[in-house]
C-alpha positions as MATLAB code, in Angstrom:
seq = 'XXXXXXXXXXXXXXXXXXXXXXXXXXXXXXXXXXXXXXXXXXXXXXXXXXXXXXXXXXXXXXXXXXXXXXXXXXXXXXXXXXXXXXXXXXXXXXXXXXXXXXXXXXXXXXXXXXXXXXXXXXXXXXXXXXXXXXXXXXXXXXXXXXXXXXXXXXXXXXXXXXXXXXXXXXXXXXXXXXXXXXXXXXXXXXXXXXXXXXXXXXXXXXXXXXXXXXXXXXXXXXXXXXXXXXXXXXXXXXXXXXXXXXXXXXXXXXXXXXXXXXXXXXXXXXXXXXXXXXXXXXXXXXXXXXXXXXXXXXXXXXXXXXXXXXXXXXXXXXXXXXXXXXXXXXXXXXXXXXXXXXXXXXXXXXXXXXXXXXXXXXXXXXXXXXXXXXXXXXXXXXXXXXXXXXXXXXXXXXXXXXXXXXXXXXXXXXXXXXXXXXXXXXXXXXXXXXXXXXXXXXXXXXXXXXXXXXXXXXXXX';
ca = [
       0.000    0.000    0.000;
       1.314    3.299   -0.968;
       1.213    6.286    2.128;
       1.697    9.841    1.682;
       1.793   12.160    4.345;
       1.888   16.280    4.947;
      -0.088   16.461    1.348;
      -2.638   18.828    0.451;
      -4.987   18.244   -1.852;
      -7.886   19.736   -3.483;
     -11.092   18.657   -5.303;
     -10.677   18.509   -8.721;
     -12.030   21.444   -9.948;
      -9.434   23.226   -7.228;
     -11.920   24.772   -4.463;
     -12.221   22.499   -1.550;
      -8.957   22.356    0.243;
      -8.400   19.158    1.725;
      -5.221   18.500    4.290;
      -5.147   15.146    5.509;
      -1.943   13.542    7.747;
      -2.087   10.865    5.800;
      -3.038    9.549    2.444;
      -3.237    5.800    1.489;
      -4.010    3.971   -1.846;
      -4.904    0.840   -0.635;
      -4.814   -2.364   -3.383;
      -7.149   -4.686   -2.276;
      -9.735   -5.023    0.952;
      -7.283   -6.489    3.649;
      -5.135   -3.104    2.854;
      -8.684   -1.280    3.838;
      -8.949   -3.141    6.414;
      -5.335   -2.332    8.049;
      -6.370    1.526    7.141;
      -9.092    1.140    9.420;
      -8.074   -1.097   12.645;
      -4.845    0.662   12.708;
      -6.227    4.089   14.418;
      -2.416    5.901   15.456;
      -0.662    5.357   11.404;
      -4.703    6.412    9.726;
      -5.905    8.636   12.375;
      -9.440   10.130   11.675;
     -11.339   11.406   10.190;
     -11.112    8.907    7.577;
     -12.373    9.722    4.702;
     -12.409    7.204    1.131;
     -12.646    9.196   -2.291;
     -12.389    8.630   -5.875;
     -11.905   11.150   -8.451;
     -12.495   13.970   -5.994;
     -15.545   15.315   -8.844;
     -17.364   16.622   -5.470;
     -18.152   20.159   -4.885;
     -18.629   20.177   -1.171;
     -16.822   19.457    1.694;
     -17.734   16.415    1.879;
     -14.726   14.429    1.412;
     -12.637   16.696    3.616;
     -10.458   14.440    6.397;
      -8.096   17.708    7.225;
      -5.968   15.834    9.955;
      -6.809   12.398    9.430;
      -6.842   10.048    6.500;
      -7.942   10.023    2.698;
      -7.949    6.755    1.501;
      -7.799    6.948   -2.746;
      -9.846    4.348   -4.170;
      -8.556    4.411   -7.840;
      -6.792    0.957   -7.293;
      -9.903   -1.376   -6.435;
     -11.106   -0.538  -10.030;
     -12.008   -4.490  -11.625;
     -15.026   -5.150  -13.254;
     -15.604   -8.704  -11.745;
     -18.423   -9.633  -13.147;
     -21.835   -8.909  -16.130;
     -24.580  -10.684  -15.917;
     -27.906  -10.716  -17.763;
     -29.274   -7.874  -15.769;
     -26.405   -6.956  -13.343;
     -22.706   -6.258  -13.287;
     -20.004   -6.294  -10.110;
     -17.607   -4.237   -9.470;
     -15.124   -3.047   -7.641;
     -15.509    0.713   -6.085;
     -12.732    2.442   -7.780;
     -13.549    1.258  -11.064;
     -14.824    4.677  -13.089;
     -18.343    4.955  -14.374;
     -17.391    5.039  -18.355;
     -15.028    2.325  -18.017;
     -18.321    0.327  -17.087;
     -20.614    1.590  -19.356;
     -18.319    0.939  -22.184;
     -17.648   -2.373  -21.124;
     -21.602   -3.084  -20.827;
     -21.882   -1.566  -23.759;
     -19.750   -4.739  -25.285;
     -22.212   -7.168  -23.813;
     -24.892   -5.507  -25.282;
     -26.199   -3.392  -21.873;
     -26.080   -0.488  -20.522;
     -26.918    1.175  -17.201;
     -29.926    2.619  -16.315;
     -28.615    6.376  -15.477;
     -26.438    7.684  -18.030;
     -24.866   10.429  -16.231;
     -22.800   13.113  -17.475;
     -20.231   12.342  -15.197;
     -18.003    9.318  -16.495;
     -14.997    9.759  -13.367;
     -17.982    8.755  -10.984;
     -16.641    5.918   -9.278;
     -18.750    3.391   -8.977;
     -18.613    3.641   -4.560;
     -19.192    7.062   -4.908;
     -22.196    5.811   -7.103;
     -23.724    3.394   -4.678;
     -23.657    6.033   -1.671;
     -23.628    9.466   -2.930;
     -26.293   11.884   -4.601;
     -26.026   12.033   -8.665;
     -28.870   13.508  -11.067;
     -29.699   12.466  -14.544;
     -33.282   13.650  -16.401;
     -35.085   10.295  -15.641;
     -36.232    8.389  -18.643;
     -39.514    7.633  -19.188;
     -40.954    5.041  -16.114;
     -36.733    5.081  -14.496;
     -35.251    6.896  -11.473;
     -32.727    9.861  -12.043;
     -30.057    9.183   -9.204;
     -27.985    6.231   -9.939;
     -27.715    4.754   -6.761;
     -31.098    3.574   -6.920;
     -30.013    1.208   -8.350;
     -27.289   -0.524   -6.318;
     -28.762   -3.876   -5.256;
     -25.632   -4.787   -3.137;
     -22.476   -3.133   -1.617;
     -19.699   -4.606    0.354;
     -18.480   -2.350    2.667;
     -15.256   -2.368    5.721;
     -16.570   -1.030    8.500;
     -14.982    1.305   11.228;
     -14.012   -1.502   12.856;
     -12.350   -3.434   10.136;
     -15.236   -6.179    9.776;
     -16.247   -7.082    6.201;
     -19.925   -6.717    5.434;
     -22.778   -6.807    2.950;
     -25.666   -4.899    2.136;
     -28.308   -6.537    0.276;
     -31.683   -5.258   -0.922;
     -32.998   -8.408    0.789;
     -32.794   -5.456    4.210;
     -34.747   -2.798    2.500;
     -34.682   -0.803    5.115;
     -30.926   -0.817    5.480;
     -30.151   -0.987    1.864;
     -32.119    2.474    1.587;
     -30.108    4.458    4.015;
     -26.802    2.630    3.062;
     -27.361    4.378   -0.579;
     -27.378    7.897    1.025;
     -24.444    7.093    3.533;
     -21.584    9.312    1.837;
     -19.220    6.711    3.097;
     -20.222    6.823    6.731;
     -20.864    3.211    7.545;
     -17.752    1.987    6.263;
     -15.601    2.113    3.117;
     -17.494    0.490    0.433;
     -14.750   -2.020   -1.351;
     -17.483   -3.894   -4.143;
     -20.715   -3.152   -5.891;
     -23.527   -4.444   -7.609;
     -25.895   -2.634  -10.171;
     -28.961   -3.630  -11.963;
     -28.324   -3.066  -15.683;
     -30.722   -3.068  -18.864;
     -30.250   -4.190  -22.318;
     -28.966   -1.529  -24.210;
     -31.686    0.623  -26.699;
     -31.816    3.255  -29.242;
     -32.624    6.290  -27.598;
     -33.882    9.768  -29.501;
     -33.382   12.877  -28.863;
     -34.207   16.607  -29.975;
     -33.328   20.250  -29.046;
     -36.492   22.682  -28.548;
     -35.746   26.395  -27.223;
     -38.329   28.766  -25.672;
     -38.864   32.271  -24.321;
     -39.301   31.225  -20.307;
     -42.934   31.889  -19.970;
     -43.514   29.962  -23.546;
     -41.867   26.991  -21.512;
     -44.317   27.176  -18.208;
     -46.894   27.474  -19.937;
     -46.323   24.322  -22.197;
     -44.796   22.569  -19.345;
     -47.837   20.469  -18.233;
     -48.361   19.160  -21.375;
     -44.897   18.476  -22.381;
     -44.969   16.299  -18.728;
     -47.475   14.619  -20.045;
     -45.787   13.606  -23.359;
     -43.271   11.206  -20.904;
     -39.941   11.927  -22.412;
     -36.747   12.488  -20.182;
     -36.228   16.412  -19.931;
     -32.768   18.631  -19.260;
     -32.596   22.194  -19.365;
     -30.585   24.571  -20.322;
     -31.313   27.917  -18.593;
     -30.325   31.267  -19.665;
     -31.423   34.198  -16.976;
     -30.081   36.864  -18.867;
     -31.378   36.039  -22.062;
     -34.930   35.097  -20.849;
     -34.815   31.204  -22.475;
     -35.150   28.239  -21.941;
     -33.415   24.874  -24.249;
     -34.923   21.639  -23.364;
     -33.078   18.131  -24.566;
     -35.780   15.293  -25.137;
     -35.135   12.138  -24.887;
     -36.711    8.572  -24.966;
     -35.980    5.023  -25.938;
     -36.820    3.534  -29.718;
     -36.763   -0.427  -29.204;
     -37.451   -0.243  -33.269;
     -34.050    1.251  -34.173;
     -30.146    0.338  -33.263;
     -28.004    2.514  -31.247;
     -24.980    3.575  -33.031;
     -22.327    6.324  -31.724;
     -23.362    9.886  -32.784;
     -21.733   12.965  -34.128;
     -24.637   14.533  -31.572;
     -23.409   13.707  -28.324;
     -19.701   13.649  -29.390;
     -20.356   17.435  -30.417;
     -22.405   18.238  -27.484;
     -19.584   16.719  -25.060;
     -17.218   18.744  -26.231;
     -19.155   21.667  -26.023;
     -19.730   21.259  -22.255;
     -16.426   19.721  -21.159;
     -13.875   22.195  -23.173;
     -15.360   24.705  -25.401;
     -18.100   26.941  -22.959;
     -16.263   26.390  -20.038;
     -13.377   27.377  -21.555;
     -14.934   30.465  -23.909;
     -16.125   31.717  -20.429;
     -12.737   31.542  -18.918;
     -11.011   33.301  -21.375;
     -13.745   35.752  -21.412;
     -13.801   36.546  -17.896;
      -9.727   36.841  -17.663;
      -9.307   38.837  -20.652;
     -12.452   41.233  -20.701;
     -12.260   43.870  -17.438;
     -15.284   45.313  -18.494;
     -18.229   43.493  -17.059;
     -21.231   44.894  -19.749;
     -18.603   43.555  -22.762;
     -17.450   40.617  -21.463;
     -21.390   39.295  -20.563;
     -22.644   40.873  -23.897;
     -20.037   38.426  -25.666;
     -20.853   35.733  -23.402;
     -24.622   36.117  -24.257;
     -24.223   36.228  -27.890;
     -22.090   33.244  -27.771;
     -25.374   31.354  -25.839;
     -28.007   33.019  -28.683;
     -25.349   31.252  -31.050;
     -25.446   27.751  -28.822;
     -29.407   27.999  -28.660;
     -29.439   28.609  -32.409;
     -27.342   25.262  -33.090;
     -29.407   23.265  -30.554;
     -32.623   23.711  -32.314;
     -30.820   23.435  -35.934;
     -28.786   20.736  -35.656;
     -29.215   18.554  -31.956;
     -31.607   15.929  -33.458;
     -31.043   12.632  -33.764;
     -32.875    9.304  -33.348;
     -31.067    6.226  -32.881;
     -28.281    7.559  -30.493;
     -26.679    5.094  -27.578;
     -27.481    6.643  -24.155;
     -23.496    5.718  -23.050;
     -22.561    8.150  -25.530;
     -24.034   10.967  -23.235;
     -21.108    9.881  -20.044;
     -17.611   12.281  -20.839;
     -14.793   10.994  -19.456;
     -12.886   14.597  -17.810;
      -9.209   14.510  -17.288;
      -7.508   13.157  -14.611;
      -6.413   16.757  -13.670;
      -8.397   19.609  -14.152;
      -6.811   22.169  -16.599;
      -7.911   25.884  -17.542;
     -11.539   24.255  -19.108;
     -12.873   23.081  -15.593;
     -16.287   24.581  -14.520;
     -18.188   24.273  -11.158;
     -21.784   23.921  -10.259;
     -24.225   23.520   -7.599;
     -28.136   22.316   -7.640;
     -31.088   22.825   -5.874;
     -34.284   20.606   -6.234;
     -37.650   21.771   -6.257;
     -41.281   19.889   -6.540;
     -42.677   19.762   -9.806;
     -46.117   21.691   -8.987;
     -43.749   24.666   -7.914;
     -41.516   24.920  -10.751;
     -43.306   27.773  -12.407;
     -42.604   30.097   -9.764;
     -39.141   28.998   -8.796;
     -37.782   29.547  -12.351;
     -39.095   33.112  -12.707;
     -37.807   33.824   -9.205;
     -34.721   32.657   -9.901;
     -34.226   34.047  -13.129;
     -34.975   37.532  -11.395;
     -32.789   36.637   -8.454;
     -29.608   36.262  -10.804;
     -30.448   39.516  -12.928;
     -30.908   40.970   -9.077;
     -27.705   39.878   -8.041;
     -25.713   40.917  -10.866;
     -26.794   44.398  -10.201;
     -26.054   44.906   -6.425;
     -23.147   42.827   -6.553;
     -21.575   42.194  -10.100;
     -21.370   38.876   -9.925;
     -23.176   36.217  -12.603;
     -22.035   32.509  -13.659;
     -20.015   33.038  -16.755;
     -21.441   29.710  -18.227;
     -25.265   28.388  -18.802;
     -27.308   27.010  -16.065;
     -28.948   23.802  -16.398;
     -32.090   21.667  -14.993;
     -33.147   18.101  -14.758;
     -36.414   16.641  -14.658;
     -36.522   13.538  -12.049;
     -38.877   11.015  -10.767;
     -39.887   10.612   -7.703;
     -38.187    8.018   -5.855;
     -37.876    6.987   -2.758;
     -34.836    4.104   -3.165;
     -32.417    6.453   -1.647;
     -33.107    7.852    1.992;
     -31.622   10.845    1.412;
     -33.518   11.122   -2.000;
     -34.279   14.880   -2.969;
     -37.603   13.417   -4.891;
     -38.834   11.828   -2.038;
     -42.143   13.307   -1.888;
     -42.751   14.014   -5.868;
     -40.733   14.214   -9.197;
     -39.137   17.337   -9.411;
     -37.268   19.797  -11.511;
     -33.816   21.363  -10.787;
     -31.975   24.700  -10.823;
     -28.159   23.811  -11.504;
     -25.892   27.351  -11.609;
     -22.524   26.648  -13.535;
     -19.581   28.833  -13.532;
     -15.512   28.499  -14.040;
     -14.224   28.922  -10.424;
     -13.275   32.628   -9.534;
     -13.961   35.328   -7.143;
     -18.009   35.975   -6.193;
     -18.774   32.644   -6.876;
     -18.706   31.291   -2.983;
     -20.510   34.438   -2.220;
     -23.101   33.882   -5.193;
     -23.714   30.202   -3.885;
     -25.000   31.249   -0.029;
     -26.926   33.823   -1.082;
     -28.382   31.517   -3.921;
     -28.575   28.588   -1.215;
     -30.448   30.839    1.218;
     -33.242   31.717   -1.170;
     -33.271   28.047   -2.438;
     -33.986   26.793    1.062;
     -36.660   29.178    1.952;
     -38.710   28.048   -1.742;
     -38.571   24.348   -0.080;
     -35.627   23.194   -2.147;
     -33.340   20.600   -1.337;
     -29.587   19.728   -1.530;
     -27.106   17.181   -2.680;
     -24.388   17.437    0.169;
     -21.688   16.388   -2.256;
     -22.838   18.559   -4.940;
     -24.732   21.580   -3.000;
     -21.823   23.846   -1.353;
     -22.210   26.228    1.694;
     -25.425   23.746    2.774;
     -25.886   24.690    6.172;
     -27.306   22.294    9.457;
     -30.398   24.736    8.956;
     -30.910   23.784    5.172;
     -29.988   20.233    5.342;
     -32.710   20.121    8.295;
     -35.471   21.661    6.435;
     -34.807   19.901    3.826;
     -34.408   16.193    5.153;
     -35.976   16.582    8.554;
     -36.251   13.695   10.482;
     -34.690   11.860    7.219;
     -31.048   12.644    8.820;
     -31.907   11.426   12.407;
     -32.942    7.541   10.794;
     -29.276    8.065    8.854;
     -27.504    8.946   11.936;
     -29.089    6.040   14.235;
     -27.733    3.577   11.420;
     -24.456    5.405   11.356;
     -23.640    5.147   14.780;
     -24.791    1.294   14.673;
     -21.480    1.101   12.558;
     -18.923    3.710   13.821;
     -19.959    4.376   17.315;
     -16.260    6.266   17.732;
     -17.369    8.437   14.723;
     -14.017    7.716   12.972;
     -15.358    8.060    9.528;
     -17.292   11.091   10.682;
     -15.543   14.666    9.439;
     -16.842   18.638   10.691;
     -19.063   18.841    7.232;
     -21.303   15.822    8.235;
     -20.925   16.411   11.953;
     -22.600   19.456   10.958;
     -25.037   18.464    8.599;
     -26.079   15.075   11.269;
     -26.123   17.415   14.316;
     -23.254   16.358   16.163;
     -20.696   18.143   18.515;
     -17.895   18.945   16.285;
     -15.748   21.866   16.016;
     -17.557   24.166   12.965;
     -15.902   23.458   10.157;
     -13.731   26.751    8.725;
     -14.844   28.219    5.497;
     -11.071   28.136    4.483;
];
């Protein structure tokens, strides 16, 4: 097992410092196992990541121990309807490898340096498809996990119950080593680019519910619009890879992100550099309704694989969910709340905000959709001064509209917004997680915060 000590690190897109005593890259389970038993070399917190895509402080062990899961990354095993693996293996590796058994899995995120731990027990968002969940770890039917104590066990769906919580654990009843997922055979899936003006969209937006296709959004405050990306399944047709998606992947991994960077370093003045930034969207909006149709695509084709290493492209984001029936009202407030903020403070996200459309689901008990299918506001930016700012003040009028969070992919969450959010939700987690580390040595400030416990505040370093 390789150890590090005295490192710091960062998440990958560079704003969550993270400064650990120790970090370890364990090889197989029995090296996990020493990590945790052996409490004065891996003192806590102890903390097990994977490609640090998290926007939060959740993964933070400053003091303690980061254990680096990229080494545990086998696929064991595809069956008919499920595949095994290990919990450092990355999302696209597995999804291309499905992909060559003629399956796929049943979220499709974005995001192909998920690892596939991080998957079974952390909060992720895809537009559901019609009659499927949006967060992938819905479903996990089975994780092996080492717990605080250094005993191996399994969670099954065969303890509902358990297996509900254990999806929305963040790592805090042990460090998961193995997973299982239930896969589908793998479909044709179409897709087409609409745009609107905003209140064009509400008002349509029942009925285009009612159609059943998988919805994301692209959101543009400033210009008053609103893209949506449809998307169902066509058993009658073969996938095959697409120009589409290849296009639209590089569009949101290098080209906007990193248009809006140079923008923003290069342009001092604030009116030019957002005028250039909005023509650039009128341009993107333009192509999306021209050219984004397409309908026999392959839904793995939507996962980008980012580098290992951010570079001068990388973008952040946050999210907010909101119920469905409230929508309406939440997107013209929130639209006005940007154009507000802009002018008192002269700050706005130099990129294009997104949405997602997901189904209720109550798999996960930490699920955002757990009382209806809702719709998302997702602010995306490059990293840079005013966004931290940008995100509590957006977080504070998210909270009191009855959103709710992702705490790996919601920054600045506070106890008070987790709570009203989650309620009585986090007290159920927290008796299970103190069934399994009693001596809170997995537990760090963030989710001693967020559970309630007595912790030292975590800084806002």
């Amino acid at each position: 097992m390789e150890t590090q000590r005295g490192v710091h690190l960062t998440n990958w897109e560079g704003s969550i410092p993270n400064r650990p005593n120790v970090v370890a890259r364990p090889r197989d389970v029995q090296e996990i196992v020493t990590i945790l038993r052996d409490r004065g070399s891996f003192p806590a917190p102890v903390r097990a990541v994977g490609s640090t895509h998290s926007t939060t402080h959740c993964g933070v062990a400053d003091g303690g121990t980061i254990v680096r899961m990229g080494g545990l990354n086998r696929i064991l095993e595809i069956g008919k309807d499920y595949v095994r693996a290990e919990a450092g293996a990355l999302y696209i590796d597995v999804a291309q490898e499905l992909r060559r058994h003629g399956l796929q899995f049943y979220v499709n995120i974005e995001l192909g340096n998920l690892s596939m731990g991080a998957a079974a027990c952390t909060g992720t968002k895809d537009a559901s498809m019609p009659g499927e969940f949006g967060q992938v770890a819905s479903y996990c039917t089975a994780m092996k996990l080492v717990t605080p104590a250094g005993e191996l066990v399994e969670i099954t769906e065969r303890d509902a119950e358990r297996m509900r919580a254990a999806r929305s654990s963040y790592g805090l009843f042990g460090i998961l080593h193995e997973v299982t997922f239930r896969v589908r055979p793998l479909l044709a899936m179409a897709t087409r680019h609409r745009s609107y003006r905003t209140e064009d969209f509400l008002r349509e937006l029942p009925e285009l519910v009612a159609r059943g296709d998988s919805m994301m959004l692209y959101l543009f405050p400033f210009l008053d619009r609103v893209a949506v990306e449809f998307r169902r399944y066509d058993a009658t047709r073969e996938p095959e890879s697409s120009l589409l998606w290849r296009f639209r992947n590089w569009v949101w991994k290098s080209a906007a992100p990193g248009f809006g960077y140079l923008c923003t370093r290069f342009i001092p003045s604030p009116g030019l550099r957002y005028g250039i930034i909005d023509h650039f969207y009128r341009l993107q909006l333009f192509v999306l309704d021209l050219l984004m149709t397409d309908r026999n695509t392959a839904a793995t084709d939507q996962i980008i694989r980012y580098p290992e290493r951010s570079d001068w492209t990388r973008y952040t984001f946050s999210i907010w969910a909101f119920p469905e029936q409230q929508y309406p009202e939440v997107l013209r407030g929130y639209y006005r709340f940007c154009r507000d903020y802009y002018r008192e403070h002269g700050y706005r996200c130099n990129l294009l905000n997104v949405g997602y459309r997901i189904a209720q689901d109550t798999s996960c008990l930490l699920s955002y959709t757990w009382d209806s299918d809702v719709l998302t506001v997702d602010p995306v930016t490059t990293p840079g001064p005013g966004w931290d700012e940008f995100l509590k003040a957006y977080n504070a009028w998210c909270s009191e509209r009855g959103g709710s969070p992702l705490f790996n992919q919601t920054k600045w969450t506070t106890p008070a917004q987790a709570r009203a959010a989650f309620g009585a939700r986090l007290d159920q987690l927290e008796v299970l997680r103190r069934q399994y580390d009693p001596d809170d040595r997995l537990l760090n400030e963030f989710f001693a915060g967020i559970l309630g416990q007595p912790v030292i505040a975590q800084s806002e370093a």
